[in-house]
N, C-alpha and C positions, 0 to 999 in steps of 0.2 A: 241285643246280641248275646248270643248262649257265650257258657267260659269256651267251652271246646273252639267253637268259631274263633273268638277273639286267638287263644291260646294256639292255634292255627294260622291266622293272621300274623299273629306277634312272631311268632318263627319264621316267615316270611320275608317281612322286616328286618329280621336280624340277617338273614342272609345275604338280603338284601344290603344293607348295611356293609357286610364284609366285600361283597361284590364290587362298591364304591371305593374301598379302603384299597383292595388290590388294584383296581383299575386305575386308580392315584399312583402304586406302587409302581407297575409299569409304563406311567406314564411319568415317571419322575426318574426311571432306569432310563427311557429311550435318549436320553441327548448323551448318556455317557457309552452307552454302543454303539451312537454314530461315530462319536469320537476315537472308537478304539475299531476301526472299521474290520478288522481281521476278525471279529467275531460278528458273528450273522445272528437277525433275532432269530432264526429258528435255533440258534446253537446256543443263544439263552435257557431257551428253554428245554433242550435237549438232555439227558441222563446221564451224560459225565458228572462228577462231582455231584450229582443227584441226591445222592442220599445225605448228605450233610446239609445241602440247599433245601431240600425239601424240609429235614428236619423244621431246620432255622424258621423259615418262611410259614412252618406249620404252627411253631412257637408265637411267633410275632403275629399272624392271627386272631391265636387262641388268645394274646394278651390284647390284644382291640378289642375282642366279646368281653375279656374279665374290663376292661375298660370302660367301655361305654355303658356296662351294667354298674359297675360303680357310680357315675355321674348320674344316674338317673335314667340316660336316653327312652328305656324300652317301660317304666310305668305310666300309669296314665297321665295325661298331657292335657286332661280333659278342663281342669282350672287353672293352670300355671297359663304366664303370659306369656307371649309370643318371646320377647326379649328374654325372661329367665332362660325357655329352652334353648334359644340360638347360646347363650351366655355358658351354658354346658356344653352344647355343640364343640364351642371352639375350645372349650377346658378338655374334653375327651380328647380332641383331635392334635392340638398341644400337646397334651402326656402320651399320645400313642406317635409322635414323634418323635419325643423324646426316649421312648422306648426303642425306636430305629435305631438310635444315635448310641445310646445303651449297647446295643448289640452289636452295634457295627467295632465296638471299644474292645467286644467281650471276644467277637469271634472274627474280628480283622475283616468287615465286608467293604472291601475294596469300592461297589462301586456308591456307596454312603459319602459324597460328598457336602460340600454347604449349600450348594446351587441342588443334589438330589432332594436333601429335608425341606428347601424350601419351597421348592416345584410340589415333593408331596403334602405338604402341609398346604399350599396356596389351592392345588387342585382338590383335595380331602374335605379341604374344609368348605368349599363354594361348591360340590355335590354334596355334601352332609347337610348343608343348610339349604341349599337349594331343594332338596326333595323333604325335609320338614316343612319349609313354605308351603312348597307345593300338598303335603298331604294335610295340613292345618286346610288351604285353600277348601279341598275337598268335602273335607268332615264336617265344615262351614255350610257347602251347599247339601249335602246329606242332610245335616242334621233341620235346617231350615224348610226341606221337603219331609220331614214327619219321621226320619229314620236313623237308627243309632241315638234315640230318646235315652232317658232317663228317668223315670217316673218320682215325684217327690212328694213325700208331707211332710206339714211343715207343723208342727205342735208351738202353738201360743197366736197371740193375735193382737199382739200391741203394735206402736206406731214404728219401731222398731222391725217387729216383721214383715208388717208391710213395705216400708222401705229396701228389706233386701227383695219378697215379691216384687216389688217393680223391675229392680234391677236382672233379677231374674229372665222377668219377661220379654224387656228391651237387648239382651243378649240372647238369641235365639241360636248363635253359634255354638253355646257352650252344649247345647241339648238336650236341657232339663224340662220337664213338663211337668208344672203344679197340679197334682190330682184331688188337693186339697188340705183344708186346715183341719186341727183338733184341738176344743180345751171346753173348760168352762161356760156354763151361762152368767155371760157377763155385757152392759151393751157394748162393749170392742168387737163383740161377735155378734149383738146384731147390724151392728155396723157393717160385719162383712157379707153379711147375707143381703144387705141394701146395696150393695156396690157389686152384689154377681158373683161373691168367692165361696164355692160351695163348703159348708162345717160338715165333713162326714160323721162326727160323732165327739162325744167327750171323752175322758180321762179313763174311766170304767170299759167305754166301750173298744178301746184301740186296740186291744189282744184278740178282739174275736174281728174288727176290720182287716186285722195285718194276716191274719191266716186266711183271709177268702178273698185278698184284693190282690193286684200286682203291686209293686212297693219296690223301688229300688234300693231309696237312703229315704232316712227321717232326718231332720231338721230340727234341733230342741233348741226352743229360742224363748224358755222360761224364763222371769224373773228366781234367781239361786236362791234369793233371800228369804222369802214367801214360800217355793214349790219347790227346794230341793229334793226334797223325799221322792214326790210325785215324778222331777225328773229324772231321780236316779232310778226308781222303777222301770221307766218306760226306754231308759239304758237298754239296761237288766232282760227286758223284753224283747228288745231287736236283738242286743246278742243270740238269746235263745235261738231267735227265729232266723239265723245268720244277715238280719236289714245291716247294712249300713246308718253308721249314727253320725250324722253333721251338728256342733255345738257351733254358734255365736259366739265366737271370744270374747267384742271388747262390750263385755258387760258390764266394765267400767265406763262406757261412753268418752274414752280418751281421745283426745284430740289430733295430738302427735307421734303419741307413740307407736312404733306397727307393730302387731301381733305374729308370733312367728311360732309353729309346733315344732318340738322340741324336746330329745329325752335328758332327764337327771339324775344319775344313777341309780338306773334303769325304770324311774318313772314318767310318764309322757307330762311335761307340762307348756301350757301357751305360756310362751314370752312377749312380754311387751316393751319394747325400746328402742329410745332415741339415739339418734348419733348413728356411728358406723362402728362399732366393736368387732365385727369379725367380717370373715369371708373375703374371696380371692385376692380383691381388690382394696383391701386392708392388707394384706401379706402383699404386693408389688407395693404400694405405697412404701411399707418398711422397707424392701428390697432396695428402694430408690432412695429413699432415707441415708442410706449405708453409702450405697455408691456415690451417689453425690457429693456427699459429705466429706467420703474418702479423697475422692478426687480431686475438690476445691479447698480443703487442707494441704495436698500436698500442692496444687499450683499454685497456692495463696503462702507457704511457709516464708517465703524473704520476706511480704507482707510483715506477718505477727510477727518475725524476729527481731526487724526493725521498728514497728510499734511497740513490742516491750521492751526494747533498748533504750526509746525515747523516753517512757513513761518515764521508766529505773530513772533517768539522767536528770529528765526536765522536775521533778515533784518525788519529797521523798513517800515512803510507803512500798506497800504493795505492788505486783503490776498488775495482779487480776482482781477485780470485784466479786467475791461469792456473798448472795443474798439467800435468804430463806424463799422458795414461791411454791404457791398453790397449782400443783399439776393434775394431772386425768383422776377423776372421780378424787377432788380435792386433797392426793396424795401433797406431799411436801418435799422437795428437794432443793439443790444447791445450785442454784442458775451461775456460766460463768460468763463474764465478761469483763473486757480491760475495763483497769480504773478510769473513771475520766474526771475524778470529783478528787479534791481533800481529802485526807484521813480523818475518818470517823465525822463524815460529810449525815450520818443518817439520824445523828446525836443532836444537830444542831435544825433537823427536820422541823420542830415543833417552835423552834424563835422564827419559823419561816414561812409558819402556815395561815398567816392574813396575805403572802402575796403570790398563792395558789390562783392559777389562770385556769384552770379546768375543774369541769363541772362534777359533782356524783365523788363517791371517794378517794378518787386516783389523785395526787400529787405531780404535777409539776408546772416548771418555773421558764418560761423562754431562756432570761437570763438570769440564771442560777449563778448568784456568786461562790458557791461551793466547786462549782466546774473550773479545770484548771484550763491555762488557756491550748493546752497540747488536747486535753480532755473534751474542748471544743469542735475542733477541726475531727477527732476520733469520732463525735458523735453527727458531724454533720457530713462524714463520710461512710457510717455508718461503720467504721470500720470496729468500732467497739463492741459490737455485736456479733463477730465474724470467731470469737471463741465459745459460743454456745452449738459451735456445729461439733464439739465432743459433748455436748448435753445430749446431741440427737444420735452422736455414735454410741451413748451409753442405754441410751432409750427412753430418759426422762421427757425429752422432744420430738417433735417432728420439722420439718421441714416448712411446713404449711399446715398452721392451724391457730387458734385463740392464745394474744401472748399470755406468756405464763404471770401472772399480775403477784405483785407481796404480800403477804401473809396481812399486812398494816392493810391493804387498800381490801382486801377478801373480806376482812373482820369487818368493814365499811357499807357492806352492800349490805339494802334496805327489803331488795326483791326476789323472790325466790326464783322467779323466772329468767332472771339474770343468771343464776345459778347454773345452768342448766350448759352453758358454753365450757365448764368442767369435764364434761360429757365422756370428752374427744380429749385426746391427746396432747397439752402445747404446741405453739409451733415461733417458727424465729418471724414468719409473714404470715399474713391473712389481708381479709378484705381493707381492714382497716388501716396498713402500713400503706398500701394503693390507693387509698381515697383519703391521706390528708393527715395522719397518722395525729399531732396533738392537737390540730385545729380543728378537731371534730369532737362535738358534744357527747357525754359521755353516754347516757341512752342511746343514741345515734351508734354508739361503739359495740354499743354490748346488743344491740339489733343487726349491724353488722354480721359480729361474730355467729349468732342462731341462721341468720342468713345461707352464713357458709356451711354450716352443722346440715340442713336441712337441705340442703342444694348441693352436700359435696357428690364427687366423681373427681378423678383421678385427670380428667380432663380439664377441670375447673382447678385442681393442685399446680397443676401445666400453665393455665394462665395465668394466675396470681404471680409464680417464679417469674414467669417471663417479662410482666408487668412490674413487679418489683427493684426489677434492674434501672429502667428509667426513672422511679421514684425515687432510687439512693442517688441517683446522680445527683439529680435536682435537688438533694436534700428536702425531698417535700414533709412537713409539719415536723422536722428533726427538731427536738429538744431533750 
């Protein structure tokens, strides 16, 4: 497809676009001019107050096209996955509500109620994603019938690039077509000449192939280490000749970690990494962080009044616990919770460590003669744990994630791959306080916790809390 076509098409689209946005609009105004029946919809739309309406309306708009140009909506869609685009979808369609709401504050729009943003936001958002279905559908069968191609070579021909060729091939949606390989005489390439992948040419030859063939993008799937030079040449070349360059990122052959482009002050580099560190659904997660927190402090305050009144009475000392632990990317802070042990219970650790019941470095006792006996019943209600939700209003914690372990048990681990549950944030729950919390082996613990690293979603934050309720009941594996 020529740019003009496309660039023609793409404005279409966007009109299109805005078409759905208005048509949400009025269909999220009509329940409140039924309601107000003395105004008629022809007198909605009539030129009284016109010119300040139109303005407004023209505004609101023009900030849905700066919108949905921001999130991405209108580049190509041609690799992202179905759920990333829908994932924008409703992030556009979210902020350009909120932009309603915005305006409705700025310029007093009466008829901006809670039931109009949600009507428009309910209707916006099930045509916005309903007509990206529908055109992914499309582009799917086009492309499968031989059109809106991609022509590609792919430069190198180890086991590696053959494996993305496959994958290539068995996705006929995306619309790429292999026009062939390029590299060396090597037998990796006569191996592909045996299995039918035509070699158009070598290293020398690809300046004078790219100037007299079609070529959409090239593919540089060199070994760095060996053929840096040769690849940054043939960079160098497709720039000229304005090709498209596609790199291979994980030239490390990494397992877990995912590759993501990405600029660093102002140079483009692939990132590779575990865990969740950013994006939307890291920002709600904190959001809910905060609230929660907020919330079940102040409905839980008689609670901690009354537990640190006991402690004060029943055991002298202190009434909170502050310990040293290992938090996100193995920073160090001050975890709090109520006492439940003796003063200077951590002193007397090491006359007590032949009758350690858990396995791997971690430390603890069923029945710890250091635990007072009010420090019992706090720990088997969990309640001693219910002052680390200002850990999570400070931002050292979360909510839901790997607990934060002491500095004694950190210095302990054997395995690097243990390590790696650092990643992510602490949290007050995880898998492991819902499946058994000290009666579970300590490998079994720190498998767990990667579990939840590699499986989170905000969905899965939702379960654990909910699940966690019936575990403190029971007091399950409390020690």
């Amino acid at each position: 497809m020529s740019n003009a076509r496309r660039q023609i098409l793409l404005n279409i689209f966007k009109l299109f676009d805005l078409g759905l946005m208005t048509f949400a609009f009025i269909v999220a105004a009509l329940p409140g001019l039924q309601e107000n029946r003395s105004v008629s919809f022809a007198e909605f739309f009539s030129m009284r107050i016109k010119i300040a309406n139109l303005a407004i309306f023209a505004l609101l708009v023009f900030s849905w096209y700066f919108i949905f140009n921001l999130f991405g909506l209108y580049r190509s869609r041609r690799l992202s996955t179905r759920d990333r685009e829908l994932k924008d979808v409703f992030k556009a369609v979210s902020v350009a509500a909120l932009v309603i709401f915005a305006g409705h504050i700025a310029f007093h729009i009466r008829m901006v109620t809670p039931l109009f943003l949600a009507s428009f936001w309910l209707v916006s958002a099930v045509t916005m994603v309903g007509s990206r279905l529908l055109l992914r559908v499309v582009l799917a069968w086009v492309r499968r019938h031989g059109r809106n191609l991609r022509d590609i070579l792919i430069v190198g021909s180890n086991e590696r690039v053959l494996d993305f060729y496959r994958e290539i091939e068995t996705r006929s949606d995306l619309g790429y077509r292999v026009i062939g390989f390029v590299d060396e005489e090597w037998p990796g390439v006569e191996n592909l000449r045996k299995a039918g992948h035509p070699v158009v040419c070598d290293f020398n030859g690809l300046t004078h192939f790219l100037r007299n063939n079609v070529v959409d993008e090239v593919v540089l799937a060199l070994p760095m280490q060996s053929l840096y030079s040769e690849a940054s040449r043939i960079a160098t070349v497709c720039e000229e000749q304005g090709i498209t360059v596609r790199w291979l990122s994980n030239i490390f052959n990494l397992r877990l970690a995912k590759p993501k482009a990405e600029h660093l002050a102002g140079d483009p580099v692939i990132t590779h990494a575990t865990g969740f560190a950013e994006g939307w659904s890291v920002v709600v997660k904190r959001v809910l962080d905060l609230v929660i927190s907020t919330v079940v402090l102040i409905f839980l305050a008689p609670v901690l009044v009354v537990a640190a009144v006991a402690i004060k009475l029943t055991s002298p000392g202190p009434i909170f616990f502050l310990q040293n632990r290992v938090g996100l990317n193995k920073r160090r802070f001050k975890i709090c919770k109520f006492r439940t042990m003796v003063v200077d219970a951590e002193k007397e650790m090491a006359q007590l460590q032949h009758l350690n019941e858990v396995s791997g470095p971690v430390f603890k006792i069923r029945n710890d003669p250091r635990i007072t006996p009010l420090g019992r019943f706090l720990r088997k209600t969990s309640i001693d744990e219910l002052p680390q939700l200002f850990n999570v209003l400070k931002g050292d914690m979360s909510l839901v994630g790997p607990r934060p372990l002491p500095v004694r048990d950190y210095e302990g681990f054997s395995k690097d791959w243990q390590r790696r549950r650092f990643s992510v944030r602490p949290g007050i729950t995880c898998l492991w306080q819902i499946n058994g919390r000290s009666s579970i082996p300590f490998e079994k613990w720190m498998e767990l916790d990667l579990e939840y690293i590699d499986g989170w979603s905000l969905w899965l934050d939702f379960q654990i809390l909910v699940r966690t309720i019936p575990a403190v009941l029971r007091g399950s594996g409390a020690a």
